[in-house]
C-alpha positions as CSV (number, residue, x, y, z in Angstrom):
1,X,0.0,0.0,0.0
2,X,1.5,3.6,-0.7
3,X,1.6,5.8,2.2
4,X,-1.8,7.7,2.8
5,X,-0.4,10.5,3.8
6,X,2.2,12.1,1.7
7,X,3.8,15.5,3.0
8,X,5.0,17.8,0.9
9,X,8.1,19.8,1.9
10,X,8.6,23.7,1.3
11,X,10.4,26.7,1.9
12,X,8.2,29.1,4.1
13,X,5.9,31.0,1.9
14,X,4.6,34.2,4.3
15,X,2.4,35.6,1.8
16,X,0.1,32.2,2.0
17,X,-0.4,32.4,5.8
18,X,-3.4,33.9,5.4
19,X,-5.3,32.2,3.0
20,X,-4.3,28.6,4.3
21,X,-7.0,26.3,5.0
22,X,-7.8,24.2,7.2
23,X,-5.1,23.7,10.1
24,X,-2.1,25.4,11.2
25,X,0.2,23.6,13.0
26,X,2.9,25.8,14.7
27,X,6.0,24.0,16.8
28,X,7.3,26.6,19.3
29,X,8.2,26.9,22.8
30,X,8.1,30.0,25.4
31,X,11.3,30.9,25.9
32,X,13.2,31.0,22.4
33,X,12.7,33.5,19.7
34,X,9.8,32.8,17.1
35,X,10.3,32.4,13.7
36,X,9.7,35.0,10.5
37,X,6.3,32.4,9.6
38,X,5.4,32.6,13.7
39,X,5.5,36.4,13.8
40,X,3.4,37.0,10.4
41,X,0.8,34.5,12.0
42,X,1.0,36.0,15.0
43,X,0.5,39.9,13.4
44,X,-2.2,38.3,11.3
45,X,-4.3,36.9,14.2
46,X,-3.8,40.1,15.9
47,X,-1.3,38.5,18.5
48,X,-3.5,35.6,19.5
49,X,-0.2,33.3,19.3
50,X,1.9,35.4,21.1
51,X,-0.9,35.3,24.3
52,X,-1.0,31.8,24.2
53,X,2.7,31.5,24.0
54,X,2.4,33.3,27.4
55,X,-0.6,31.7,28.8
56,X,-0.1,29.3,32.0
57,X,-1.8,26.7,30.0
58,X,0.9,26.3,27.0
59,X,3.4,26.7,30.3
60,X,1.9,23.4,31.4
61,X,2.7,21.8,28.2
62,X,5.4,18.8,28.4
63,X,7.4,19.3,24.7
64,X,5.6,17.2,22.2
65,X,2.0,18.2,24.1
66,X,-0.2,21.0,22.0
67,X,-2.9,23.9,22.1
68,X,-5.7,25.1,20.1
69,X,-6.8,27.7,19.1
70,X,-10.0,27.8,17.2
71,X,-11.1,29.8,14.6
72,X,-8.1,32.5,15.2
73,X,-9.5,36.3,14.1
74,X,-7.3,37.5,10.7
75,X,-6.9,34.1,8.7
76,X,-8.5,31.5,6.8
77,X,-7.3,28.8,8.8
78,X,-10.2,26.7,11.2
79,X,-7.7,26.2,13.9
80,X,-4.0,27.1,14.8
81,X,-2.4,24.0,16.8
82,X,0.5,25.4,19.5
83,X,2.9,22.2,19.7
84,X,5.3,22.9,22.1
85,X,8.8,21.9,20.7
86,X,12.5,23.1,22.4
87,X,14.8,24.0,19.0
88,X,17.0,21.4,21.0
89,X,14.1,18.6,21.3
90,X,15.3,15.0,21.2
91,X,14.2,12.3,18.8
92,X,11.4,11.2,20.5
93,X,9.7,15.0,21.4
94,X,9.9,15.6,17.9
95,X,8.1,12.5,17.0
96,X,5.5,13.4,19.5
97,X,5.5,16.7,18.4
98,X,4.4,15.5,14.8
99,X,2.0,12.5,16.2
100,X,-0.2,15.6,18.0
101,X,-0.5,17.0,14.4
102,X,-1.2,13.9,12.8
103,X,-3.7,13.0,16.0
104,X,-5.9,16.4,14.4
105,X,-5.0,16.1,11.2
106,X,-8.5,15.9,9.2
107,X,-9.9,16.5,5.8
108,X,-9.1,20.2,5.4
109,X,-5.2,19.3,5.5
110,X,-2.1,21.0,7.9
111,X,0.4,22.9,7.6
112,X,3.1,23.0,9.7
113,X,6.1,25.1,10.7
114,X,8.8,23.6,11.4
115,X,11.3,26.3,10.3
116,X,15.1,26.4,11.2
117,X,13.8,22.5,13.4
118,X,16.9,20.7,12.9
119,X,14.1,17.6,13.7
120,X,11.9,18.4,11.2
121,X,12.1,15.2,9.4
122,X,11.3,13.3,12.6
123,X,8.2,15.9,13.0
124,X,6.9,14.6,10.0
125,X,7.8,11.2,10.5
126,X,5.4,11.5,14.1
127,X,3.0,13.2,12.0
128,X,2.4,10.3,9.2
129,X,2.8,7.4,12.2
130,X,-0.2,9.0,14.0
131,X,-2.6,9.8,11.5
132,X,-2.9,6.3,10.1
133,X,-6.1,5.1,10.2
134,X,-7.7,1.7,9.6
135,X,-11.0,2.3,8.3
136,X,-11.6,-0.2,5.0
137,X,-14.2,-2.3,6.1
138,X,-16.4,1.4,7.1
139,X,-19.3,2.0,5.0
140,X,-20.7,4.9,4.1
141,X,-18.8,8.1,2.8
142,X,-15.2,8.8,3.8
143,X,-13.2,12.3,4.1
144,X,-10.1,11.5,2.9
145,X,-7.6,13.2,4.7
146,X,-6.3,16.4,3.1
147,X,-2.6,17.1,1.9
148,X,0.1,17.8,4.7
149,X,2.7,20.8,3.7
150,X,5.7,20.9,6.3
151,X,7.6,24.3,5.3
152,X,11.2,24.0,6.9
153,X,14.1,26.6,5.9
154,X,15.9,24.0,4.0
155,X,13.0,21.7,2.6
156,X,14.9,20.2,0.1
157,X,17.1,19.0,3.0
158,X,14.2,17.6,5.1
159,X,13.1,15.5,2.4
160,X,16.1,13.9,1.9
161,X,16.4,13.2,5.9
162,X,12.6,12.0,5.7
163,X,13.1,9.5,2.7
164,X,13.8,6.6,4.7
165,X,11.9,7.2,7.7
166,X,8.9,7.5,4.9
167,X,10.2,3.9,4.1
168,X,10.2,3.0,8.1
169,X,6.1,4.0,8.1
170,X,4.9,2.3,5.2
171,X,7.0,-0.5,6.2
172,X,5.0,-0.6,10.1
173,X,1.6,0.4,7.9
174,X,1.7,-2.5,5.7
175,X,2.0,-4.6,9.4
176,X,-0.9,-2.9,10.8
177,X,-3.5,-3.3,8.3
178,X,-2.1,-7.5,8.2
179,X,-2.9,-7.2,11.9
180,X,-6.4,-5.0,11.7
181,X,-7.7,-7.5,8.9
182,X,-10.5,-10.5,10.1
183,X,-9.6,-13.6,9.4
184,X,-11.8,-14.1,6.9
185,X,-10.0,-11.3,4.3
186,X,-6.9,-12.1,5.6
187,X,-6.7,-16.4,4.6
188,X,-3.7,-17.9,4.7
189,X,-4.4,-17.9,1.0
190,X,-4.6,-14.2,1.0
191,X,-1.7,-13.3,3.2
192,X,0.6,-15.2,1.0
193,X,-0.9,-13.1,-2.2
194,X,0.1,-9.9,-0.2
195,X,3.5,-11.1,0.6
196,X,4.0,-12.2,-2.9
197,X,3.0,-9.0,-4.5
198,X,6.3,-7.4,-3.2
199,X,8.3,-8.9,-5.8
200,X,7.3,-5.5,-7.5
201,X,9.6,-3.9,-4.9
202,X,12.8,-6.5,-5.6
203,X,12.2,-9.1,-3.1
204,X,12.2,-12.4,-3.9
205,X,9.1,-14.1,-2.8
206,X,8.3,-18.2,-2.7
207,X,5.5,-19.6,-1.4
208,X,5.6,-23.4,-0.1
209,X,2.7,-24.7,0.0
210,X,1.8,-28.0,2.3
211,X,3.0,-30.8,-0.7
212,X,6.6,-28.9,-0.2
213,X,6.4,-28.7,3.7
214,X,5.8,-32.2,3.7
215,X,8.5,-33.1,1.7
216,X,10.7,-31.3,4.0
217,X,9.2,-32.8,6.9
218,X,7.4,-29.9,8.4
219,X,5.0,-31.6,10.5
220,X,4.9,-29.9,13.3
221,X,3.4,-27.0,11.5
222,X,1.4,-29.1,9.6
223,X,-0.3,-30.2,12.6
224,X,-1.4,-27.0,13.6
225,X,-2.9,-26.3,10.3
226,X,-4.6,-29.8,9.8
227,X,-8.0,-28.8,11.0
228,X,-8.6,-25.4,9.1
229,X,-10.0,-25.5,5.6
230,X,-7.4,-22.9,4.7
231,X,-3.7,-24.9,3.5
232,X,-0.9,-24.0,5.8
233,X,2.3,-22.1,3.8
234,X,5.3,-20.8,4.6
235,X,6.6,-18.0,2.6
236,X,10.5,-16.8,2.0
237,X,10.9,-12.9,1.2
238,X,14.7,-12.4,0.4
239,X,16.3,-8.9,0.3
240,X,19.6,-8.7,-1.4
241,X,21.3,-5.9,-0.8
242,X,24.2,-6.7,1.0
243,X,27.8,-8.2,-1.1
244,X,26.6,-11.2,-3.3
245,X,27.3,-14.5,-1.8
246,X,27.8,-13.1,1.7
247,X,25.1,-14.7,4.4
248,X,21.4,-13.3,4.9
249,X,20.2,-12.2,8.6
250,X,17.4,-14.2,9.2
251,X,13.7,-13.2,10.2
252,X,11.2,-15.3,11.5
253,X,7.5,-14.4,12.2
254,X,4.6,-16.7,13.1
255,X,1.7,-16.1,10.9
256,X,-1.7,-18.0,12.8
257,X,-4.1,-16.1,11.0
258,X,-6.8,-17.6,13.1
259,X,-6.0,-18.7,16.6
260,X,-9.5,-20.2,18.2
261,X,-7.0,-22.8,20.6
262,X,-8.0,-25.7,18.3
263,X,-9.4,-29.0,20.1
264,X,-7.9,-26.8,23.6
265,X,-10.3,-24.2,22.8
266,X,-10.0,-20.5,23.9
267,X,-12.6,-19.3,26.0
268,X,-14.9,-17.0,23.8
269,X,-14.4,-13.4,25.4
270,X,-11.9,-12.3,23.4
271,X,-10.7,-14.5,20.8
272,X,-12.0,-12.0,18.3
273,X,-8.9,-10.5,18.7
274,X,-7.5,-13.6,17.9
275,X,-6.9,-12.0,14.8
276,X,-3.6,-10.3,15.4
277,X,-1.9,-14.1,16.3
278,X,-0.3,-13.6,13.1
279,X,1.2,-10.4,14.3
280,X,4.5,-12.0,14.5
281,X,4.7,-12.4,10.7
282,X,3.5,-9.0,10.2
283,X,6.0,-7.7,11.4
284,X,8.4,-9.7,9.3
285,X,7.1,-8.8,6.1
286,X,6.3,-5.1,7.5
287,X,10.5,-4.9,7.5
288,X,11.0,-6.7,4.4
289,X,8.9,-4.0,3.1
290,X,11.1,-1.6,4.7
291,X,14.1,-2.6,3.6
292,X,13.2,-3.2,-0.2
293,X,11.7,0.4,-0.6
294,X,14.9,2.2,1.2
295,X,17.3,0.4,-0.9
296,X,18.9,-1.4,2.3
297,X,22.8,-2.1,2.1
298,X,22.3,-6.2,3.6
299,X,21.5,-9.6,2.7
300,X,18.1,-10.2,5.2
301,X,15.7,-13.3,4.3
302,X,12.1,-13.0,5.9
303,X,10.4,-16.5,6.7
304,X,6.4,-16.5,8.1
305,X,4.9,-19.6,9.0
306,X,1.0,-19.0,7.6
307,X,-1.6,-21.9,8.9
308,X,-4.7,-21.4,10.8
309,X,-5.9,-23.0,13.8
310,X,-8.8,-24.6,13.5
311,X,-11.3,-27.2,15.5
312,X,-12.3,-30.1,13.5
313,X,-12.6,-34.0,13.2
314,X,-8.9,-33.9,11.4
315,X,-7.7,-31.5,14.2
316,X,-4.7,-32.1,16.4
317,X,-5.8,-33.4,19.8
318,X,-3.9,-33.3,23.2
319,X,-1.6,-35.9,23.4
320,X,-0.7,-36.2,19.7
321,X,2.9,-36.6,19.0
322,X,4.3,-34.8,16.1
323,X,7.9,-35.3,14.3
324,X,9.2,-32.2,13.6
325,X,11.4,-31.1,10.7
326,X,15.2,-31.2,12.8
327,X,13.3,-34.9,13.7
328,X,12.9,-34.7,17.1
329,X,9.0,-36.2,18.8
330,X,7.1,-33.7,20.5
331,X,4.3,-34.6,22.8
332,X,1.6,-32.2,22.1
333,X,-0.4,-31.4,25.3
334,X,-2.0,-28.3,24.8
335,X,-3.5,-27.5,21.1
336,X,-3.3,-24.0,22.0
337,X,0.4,-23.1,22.1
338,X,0.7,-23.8,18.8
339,X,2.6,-21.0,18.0
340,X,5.8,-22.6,18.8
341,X,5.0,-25.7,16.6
342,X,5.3,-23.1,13.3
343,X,8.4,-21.8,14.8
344,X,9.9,-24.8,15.6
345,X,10.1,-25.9,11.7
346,X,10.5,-23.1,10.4
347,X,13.5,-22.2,12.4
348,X,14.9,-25.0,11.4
349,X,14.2,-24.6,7.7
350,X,16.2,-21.0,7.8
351,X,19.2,-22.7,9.3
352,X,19.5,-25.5,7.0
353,X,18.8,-24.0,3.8
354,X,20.2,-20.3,4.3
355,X,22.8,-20.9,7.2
356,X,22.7,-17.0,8.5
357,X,24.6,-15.1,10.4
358,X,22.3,-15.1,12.9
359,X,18.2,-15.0,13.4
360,X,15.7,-13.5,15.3
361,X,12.2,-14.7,15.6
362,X,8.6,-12.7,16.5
363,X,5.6,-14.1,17.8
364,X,2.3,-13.1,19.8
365,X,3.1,-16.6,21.5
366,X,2.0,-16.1,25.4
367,X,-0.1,-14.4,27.4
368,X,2.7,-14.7,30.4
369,X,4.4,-12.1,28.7
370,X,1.7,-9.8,29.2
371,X,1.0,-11.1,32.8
372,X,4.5,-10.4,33.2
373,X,5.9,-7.1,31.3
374,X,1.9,-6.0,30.8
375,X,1.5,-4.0,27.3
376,X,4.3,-1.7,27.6
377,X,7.5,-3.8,26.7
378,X,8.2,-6.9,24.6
379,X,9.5,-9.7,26.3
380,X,13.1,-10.9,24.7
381,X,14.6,-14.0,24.8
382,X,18.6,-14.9,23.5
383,X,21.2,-17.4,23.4
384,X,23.7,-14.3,22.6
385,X,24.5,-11.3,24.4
386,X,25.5,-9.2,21.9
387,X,23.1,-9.9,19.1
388,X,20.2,-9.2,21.8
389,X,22.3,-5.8,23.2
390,X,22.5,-4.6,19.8
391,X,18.6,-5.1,19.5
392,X,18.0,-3.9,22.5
393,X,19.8,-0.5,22.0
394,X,17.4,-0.3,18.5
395,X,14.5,-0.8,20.5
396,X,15.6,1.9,22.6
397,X,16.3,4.3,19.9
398,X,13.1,4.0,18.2
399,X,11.1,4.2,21.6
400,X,9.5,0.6,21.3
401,X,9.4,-0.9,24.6
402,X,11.8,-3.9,24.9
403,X,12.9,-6.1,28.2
404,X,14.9,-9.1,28.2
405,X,13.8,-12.2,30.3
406,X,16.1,-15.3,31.9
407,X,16.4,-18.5,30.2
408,X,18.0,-21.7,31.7
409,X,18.5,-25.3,32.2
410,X,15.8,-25.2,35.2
411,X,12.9,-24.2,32.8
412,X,14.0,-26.6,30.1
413,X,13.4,-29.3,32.3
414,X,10.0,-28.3,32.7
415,X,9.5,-29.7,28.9
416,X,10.3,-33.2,29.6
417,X,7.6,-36.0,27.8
418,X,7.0,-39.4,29.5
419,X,6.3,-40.6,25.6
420,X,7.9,-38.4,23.3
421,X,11.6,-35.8,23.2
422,X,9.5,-33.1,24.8
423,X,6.2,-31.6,25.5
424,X,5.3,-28.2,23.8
425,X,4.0,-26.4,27.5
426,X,5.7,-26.5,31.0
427,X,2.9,-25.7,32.7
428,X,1.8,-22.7,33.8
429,X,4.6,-20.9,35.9
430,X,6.9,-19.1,33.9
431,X,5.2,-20.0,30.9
432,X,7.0,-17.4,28.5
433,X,9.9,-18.5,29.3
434,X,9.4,-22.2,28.2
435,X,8.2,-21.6,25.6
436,X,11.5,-19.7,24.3
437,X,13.4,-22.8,26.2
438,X,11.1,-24.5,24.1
439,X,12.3,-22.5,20.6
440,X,15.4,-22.9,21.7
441,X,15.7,-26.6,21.1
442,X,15.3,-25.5,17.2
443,X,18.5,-23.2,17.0
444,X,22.1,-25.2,16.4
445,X,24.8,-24.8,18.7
446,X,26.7,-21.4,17.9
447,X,23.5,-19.7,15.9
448,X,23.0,-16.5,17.4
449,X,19.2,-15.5,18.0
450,X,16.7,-14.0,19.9
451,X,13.3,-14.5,20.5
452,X,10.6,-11.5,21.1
453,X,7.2,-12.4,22.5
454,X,4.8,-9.3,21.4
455,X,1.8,-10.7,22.7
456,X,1.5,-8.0,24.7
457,X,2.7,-5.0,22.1
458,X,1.3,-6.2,18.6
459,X,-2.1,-4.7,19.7
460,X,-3.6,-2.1,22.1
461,X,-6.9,-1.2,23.6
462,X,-5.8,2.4,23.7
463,X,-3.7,5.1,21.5
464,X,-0.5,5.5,22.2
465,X,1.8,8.2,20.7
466,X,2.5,6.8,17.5
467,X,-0.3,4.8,17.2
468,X,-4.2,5.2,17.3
469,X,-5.7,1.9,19.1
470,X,-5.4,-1.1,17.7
471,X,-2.6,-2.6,15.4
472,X,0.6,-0.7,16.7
473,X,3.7,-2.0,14.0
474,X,5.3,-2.8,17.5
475,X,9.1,-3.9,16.0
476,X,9.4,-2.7,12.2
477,X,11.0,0.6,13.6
478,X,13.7,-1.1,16.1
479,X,14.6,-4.1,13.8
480,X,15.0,-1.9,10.4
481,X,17.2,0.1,12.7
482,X,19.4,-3.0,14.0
483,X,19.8,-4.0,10.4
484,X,21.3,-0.8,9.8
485,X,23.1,-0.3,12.7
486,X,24.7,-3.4,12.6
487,X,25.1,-4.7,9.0
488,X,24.9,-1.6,6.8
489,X,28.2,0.6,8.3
């Protein structure tokens, strides 16, 4: 999907100030010196601007947090927008600085002025991430919104700056509207069209469908799958970018497109959110996404698991045991965390076939997590310490919520089968963490990887600043940023 909401970037034109339409967003703070567009705005509304500059309420503004001012005497515009925003703001004030615009943004359009912001590009980078909106199953008519114009004293600079951050937001788009969609638009059948449509980009896309995962012995996540009309795929997405012949980084997403707990059914408060289970995977393909539109300097292969999980007479029962693809038995106790089943396989499939340089994995696999780190961070899991530092200080950087958890022979235990090499659960107590003990069986000796749990990120009940409720993108942001940090210097 192209971004739907393109900004235009401009030199500041004061002669328009007065005849612009709809909003008028203006980034300043109370102690600096305005700038030439603020003081024409300001002379226009007959120093409205200038009051509310000095009014105890923009005082009580945090930077990034805004004012209105409605129907300002003197010009066209319905509503000036006070955002207040230091010259010296931080990444993440300026980004919240743009997501207030973008949270007003409407059909009359903005414009902003950001003049002489050495942030600018991050403004408008808030501003696009915020005014997303998921609204395609909504009948009736629809206001699109109307055009943004950012006017910065060296536009032709700020575009430049904002040309892959623009990348960064279609990128975590293209995962929230996989997430937002009900399972029945979003089949496995249909997914696997979407991912295969960005071979228009330059990725290359394959598509295995279950004749080729049985062949290579996938039957773990073939059991998952076996109960759902909809056939069970994986699909590869490889970016090459990097120096031919050098090693992909590997990601790995689980794609349940439907998640009712199969024969161990869910309870039914809820599961229609059981929607976003194959958040993990849109993530994975919201990156590769990423990283084919910004021209990214690196060799990274994407691999989703797609199946649904279904109730049925052919359904996987409790107590089945499954061979997976690296041939060990697992004891299947629980239909329900099936999640790791996918992973298991595929995991295994990335190693043997693509032998990268290291992997890391996504997956709305627990509900621990969220018992545990609520719906603020993402729980991570990793054999390596420097490959999980490294995404750690992304996460950090890009303001997405990250915490890492223990792992250990004590857990692993816990997965022990009377009948079979393991069970897939360890009961309830310290149920995340198994489960990555769990994945962790799958990755050879020396493979560096990490395993994030976004159960508790991939989707809100409330806004946040980047994101209205719903879908959030949660992980596009820090991993496009390890993948640069780390393997495009």
């Amino acid at each position: 999907m192209p971004n739907p909401l393109p900004i235009q970037f401009q030199a500041t034109a004061l002669d328009s100030l007065a005849d612009q339409k709809g909003r008028i967003a203006v980034l300043a703070d109370a102690d600096q010196s305005q700038s030439p567009g603020f003081r024409r705005l300001d002379r226009l509304a007959k120093g409205a601007l200038s009051r509310a500059l000095g009014s105890d309420a923009f005082g009580k503004l945090k930077p990034g947090e805004a004012m209105e001012l409605a129907f300002p005497p003197g010009i066209a515009a319905d509503a000036v927008q006070l955002v207040r925003l230091p010259k010296k703001a931080d990444q993440a004030q300026a980004r919240k600085a743009g997501a207030a615009v973008g949270r007003s943004h409407g059909a009359g359009g903005s414009l902003v002025l950001a003049e002489g912001h050495a942030r600018a590009a991050d403004i408008a980078f808030g501003l696009a991430m915020r005014a997303y909106e998921f609204d395609s199953h909504k009948t009736g008519e629809k206001a699109a919104p109307g055009p943004v114009t950012l006017m910065a004293t060296n536009p032709e600079a700020v575009a430049r700056a904002a040309a892959p951050m623009a990348a960064v937001a279609e990128g975590v788009f293209f995962t929230r509207d996989l997430v937002n969609e009900p399972a029945n638009v979003l089949t496995t059948h249909d997914f696997a069209a979407r991912l295969a449509a960005m071979q228009e980009l330059g990725l290359d896309v394959e598509i295995l469908e279950e004749e080729d995962l049985s062949k290579l012995g996938m039957r773990a996540l073939l059991g998952v799958g076996q109960g759902s009309e909809s056939p069970s795929k994986v699909v590869v997405m490889q970016w090459h970018g990097g120096k031919k012949g050098e090693a992909p980084f590997a990601l790995i997403g689980k794609g349940v497109v439907f998640d009712t707990g199969g024969i161990s059914i869910k309870p039914a408060g809820g599961m229609e959110e059981m929607t976003m289970d194959m958040g993990g995977a849109g993530v994975v393909a919201g990156v590769m996404r990423t990283l084919a539109l910004r021209k990214a300097r690196a060799n990274v292969v994407g691999l989703v698991g797609i199946v649904e999980n279904m109730p049925d007479g052919r359904a996987q029962r409790p107590g089945d045991v499954v061979k997976s693809m690296k041939g060990d038995t697992i004891e299947v106790i629980n239909t329900d965390a099936e999640g790791r089943l996918v992973l298991a396989d595929v995991l295994w499939y990335a190693q043997e076939r693509f032998k990268p340089t290291g992997m890391i994995d996504l997956a709305t696999l627990t509900g621990a997590i969220i018992v545990a780190l609520g719906h603020e961070n993402t729980g991570v899991f990793s054999n390596d310490d420097d490959l999980c530092n490294a995404f750690l200080a992304a996460a950090k950087a890009e303001g997405e919520g990250a915490w890492r958890m223990p792992m250990g022979d004590a857990y692993d235990a816990k997965l022990k089968s009377r009948i079979a090499d393991m069970m897939n659960v360890g009961g309830r107590d310290g149920g995340s963490i198994t489960a990555a003990q769990f994945l962790q069986r799958f990755v050879k000796p020396g493979m560096p990887w990490c395993h994030l749990d976004i159960a508790g990120t991939a989707l809100l009940k409330a806004d946040t600043t980047l994101a209205p409720k719903g879908a959030t993108g949660w992980g596009v942001m820090a991993l496009d940023r390890l993948i640069r940090d780390r393997f495009e210097k």
